[in-house]
N, C-alpha and C positions, 0 to 999 in steps of 0.2 A: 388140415390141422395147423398148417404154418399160420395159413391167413386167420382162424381165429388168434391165433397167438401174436401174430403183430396185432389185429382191433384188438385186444386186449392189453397191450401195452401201450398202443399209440391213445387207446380211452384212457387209460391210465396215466397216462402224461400230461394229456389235455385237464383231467380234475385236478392233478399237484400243478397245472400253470394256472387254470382257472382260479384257484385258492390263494395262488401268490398273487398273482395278480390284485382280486380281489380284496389278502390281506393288506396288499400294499397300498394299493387307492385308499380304504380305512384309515391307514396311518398318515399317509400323506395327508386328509381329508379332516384329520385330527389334530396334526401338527399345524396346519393351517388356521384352524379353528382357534386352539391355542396362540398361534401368534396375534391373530385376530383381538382377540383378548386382553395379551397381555401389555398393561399401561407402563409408561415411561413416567417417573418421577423426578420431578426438574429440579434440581436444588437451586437454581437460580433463572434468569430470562434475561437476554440482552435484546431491548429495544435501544432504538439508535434516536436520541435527540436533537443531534446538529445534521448527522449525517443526513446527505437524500437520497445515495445511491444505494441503497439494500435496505432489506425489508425482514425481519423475520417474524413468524408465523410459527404456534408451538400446539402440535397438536397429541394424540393420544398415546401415537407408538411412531411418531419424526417431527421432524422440524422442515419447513419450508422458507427458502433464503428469494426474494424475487432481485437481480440487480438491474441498476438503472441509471440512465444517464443522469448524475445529480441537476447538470444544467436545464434537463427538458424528459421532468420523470414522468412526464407520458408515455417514455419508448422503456418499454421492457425488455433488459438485451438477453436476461436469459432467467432461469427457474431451476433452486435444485431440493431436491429432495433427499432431507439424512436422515438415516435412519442406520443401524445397525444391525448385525447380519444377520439377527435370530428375530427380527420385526420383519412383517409382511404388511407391504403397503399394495393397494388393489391399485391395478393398470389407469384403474380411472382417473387417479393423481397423474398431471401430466408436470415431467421435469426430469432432469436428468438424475438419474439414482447416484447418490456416496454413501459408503459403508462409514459409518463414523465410531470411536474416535480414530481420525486417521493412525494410522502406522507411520506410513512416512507421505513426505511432500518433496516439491522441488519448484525452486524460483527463479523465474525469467527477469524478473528486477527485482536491485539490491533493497529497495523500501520494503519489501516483503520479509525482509531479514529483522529489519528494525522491528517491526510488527512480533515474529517469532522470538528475538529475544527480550521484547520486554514480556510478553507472554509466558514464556519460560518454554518454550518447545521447538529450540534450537537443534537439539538432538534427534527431532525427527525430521530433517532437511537433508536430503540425499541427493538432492543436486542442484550446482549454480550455472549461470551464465554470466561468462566473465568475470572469472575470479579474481581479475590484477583488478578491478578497481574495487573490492567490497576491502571493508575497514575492519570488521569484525575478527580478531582473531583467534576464537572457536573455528571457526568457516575456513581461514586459512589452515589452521594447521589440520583439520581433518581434510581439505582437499591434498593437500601433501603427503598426508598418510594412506592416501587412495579411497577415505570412508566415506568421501562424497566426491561426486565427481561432475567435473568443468562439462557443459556439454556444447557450447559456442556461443555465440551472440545470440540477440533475441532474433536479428536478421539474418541469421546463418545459423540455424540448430542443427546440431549432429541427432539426425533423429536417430542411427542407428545406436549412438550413445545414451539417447537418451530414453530408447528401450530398452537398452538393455541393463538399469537399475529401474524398470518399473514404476516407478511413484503413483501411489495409491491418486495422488492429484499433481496437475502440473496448475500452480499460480501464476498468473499473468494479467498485465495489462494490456487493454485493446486499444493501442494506440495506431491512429490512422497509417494504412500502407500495412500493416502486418497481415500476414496471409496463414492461418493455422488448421488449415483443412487438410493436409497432410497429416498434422499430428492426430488429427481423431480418425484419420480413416485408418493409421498404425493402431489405434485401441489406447492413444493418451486420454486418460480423464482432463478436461480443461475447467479450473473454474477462472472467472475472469472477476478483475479488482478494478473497480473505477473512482477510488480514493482520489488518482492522481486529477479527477475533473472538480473537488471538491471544492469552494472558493473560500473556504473561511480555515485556521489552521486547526479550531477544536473539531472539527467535521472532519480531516483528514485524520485525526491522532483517534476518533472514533471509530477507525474501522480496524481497530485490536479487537473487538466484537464482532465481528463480523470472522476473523481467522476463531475466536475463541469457539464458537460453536462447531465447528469441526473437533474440537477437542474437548467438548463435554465442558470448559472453562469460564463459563459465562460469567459466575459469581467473580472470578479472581479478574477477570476484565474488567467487569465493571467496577468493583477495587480501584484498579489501578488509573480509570479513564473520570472517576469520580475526583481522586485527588491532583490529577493532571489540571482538571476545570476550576477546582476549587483554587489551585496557585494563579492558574493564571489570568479568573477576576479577580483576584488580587491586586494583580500586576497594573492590571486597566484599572481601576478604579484607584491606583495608586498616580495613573497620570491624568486624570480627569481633572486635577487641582491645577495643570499647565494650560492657564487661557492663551498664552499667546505658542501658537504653534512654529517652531519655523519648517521650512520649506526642505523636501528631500527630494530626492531623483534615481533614480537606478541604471545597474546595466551599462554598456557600454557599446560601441560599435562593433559587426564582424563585414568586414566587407566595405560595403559604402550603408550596408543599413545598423540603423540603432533599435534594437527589439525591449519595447517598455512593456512593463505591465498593464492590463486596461484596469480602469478604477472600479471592476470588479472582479479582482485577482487574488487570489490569495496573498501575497507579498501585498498589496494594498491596505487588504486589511489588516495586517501585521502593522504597518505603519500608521494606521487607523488608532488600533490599542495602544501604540506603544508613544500616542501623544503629539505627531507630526506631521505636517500638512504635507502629502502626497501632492504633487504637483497636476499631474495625470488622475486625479481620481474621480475626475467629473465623467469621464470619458465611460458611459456604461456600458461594456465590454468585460467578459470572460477572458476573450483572445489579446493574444500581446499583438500592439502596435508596431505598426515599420516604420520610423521615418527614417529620414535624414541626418545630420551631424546639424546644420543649420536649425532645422525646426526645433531640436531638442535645446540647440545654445543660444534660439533667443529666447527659449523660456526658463530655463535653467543656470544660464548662467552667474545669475547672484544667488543662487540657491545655499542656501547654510552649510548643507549637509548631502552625500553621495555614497550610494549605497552599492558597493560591488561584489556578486559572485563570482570566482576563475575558481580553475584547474589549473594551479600553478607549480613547475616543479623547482620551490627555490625559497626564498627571501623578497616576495613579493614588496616593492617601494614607490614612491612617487615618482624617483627616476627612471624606474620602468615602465610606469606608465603612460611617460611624457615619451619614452622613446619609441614604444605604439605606435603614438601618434601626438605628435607634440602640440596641436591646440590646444588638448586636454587641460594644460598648464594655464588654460585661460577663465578656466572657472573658478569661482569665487572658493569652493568648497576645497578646488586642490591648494590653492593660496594660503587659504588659513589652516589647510593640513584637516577636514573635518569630511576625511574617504571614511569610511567603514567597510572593512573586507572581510568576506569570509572563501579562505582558501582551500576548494573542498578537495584539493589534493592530500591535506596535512590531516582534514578533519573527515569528521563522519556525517558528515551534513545530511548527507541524502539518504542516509540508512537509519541513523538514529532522530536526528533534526524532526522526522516527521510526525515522531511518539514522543517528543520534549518541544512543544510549540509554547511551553511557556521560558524556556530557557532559551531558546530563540527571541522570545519577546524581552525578556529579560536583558540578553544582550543588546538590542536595540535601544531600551531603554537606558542604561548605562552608558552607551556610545552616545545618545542624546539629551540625553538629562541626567549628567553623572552623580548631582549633587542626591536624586531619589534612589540609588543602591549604591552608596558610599563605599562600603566592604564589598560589593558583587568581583567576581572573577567571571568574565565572558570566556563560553567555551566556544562558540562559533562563529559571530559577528564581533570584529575588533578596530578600533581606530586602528587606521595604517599611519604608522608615526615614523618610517624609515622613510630618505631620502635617498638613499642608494644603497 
């Protein structure tokens, strides 16, 4: 009597598991079907025109981002695939999955910042690296409030910090010597930004398109990278009318080397638009040059014009930079007082700079041809006009 009474409950358990089961594979089987289905409606699409280093791809229910080394877009460094979380992409897509629009993010370099606030999606950045040098003061004062948090250098990350805010993605540049295979075998999402190899400055302020698709933002990108282009041929076509160009130089010595731009550098071409004969620009190279103090002052030394970036903390002048190194004093351009600095201690150069490349240009041009923006106020390239 017992044993028909267990096969009768144990048969009995087996039909209500067979049914759930059953019911469940259905629903699963349906829910699938359904996402299958259901289409993504784009109100906008950012292709990328200058840029080389990404690619996107807009299909029924995600988008596909390919990134690439701008200098040699043969090499495909990585593939992702957005899509949000009620969309079902089949296995057969290969790339790495993001749930989009992100929730939050978090940035390994400060140019990813510039990126997020002209975007407007500062408020989802939940962690930096090295916070004493970003300019942004949203960024500062939520790191001080605890609402985002420091998590070290790019070559020293506190992985355990920086799992423990999660970030739906970690943004980074894959600049040679970084080792990030730790962080994905902790379960960080990595997408990687190669802005920083782009050689032209509208190709770099391009890849606000490139953060915008993560955030559904395409249309307001393109907005904002539409009227960035439109100032700043402006700007070039406003010194096309200068036939006679004078001569610039950049940079300065660390050590016993002097590290120039090659004459296909981004800084090259800045000086390109902005109406002024690059001395160094023949030289077809991406990579900055090493010379010497000598090689650069027999060709620079009558040069009009000297163009310098420092991390200064002070009142940067020509007395200090004779006390450097006092040849300095032997060039034409410190002589007539015709330095151009920009002190990216004071300013936001490197966070903002890289989303205002016509305001960069602008200041160039105003520091060399003041008489074409008469009213311009320069906010980051300026004559250095102190002596001490």
């Amino acid at each position: 009597m017992k044993k028909n009474t267990y096969l009768i409950t144990f048969a009995t358990v087996s039909i209500v598991l067979i049914f759930f089961i059953s019911c469940n594979s259905i629903k699963q089987q349906d829910e699938i079907s359904n996402l299958k289905s259901e289409k993504i409606v784009y109100s906008a699409k950012a292709f990328p025109k200058f840029a080389k280093g990404f690619k996107v791809d807009y299909f029924d229910n995600y988008k596909l981002i390919k990134i690439y080394n701008p200098r040699d877009t043969t090499q495909v460094l990585n593939t992702y695939i957005l899509t949000d979380k009620n969309n079902f992409v089949a296995d057969s897509i290969k790339g790495k999955r993001i749930f989009i629009p992100l929730n939050s993010f978090a940035c390994l370099h400060s140019t990813q910042i510039g990126y997020a606030n002209r975007l407007g999606v500062l408020d989802a950045i939940c962690g930096v690296s090295e916070a004493q040098y970003i300019k942004n003061q949203y960024i500062h004062k939520k790191v001080k409030q605890g609402e985002i948090l420091e998590f070290g250098s790019p070559l020293n990350i506190n992985h355990e910090k920086l799992l423990s805010i999660n970030p739906d993605i970690l943004l980074l540049a894959p600049h040679p010597g970084n080792n990030f295979e730790k962080l994905e075998e902790i379960g960080i999402n990595l997408v990687i930004n190669t802005s920083f190899l782009e050689t032209t400055p509208l190709a770099r302020a391009e890849w606000i398109k490139f953060l915008s698709c993560f955030f559904n933002k395409e249309d307001y990108a393109n907005q904002v990278f539409d009227s960035i282009v439109n100032k700043y041929q402006k700007l070039k076509e406003l010194c096309k009318s200068k036939k006679d160009q004078a001569d610039i130089f950049t940079s300065k010595k660390y050590g016993q080397i002097w590290y120039l731009p090659g004459g296909e550098s981004y800084m090259s071409k800045f000086f390109e638009d902005a109406g002024v004969n690059y001395l160094w620009k023949n030289k077809k190279t991406y990579e900055a040059l090493a010379l010497d103090f000598e090689t650069v002052y027999a060709k620079a030394a009558s040069a009009e014009f000297w163009c310098i970036k420092d991390y200064f903390d002070g009142e940067y002048s020509y007395n200090q930079l004779a006390m450097e190194f006092e040849p300095y004093s032997d060039f034409k351009a410190f002589k007539d007082t015709n330095i151009i600095f920009c002190n990216t201690f004071k300013n936001s150069y490197f966070e903002d700079g890289i989303m205002e490349p016509d305001i960069v240009l602008a200041d160039l041009i105003k520091a060399t041809h003041p008489e074409l923006l008469t009213d311009y106020k320069p906010k980051y390239f300026k004559r250095l006009l102190k002596w001490k």
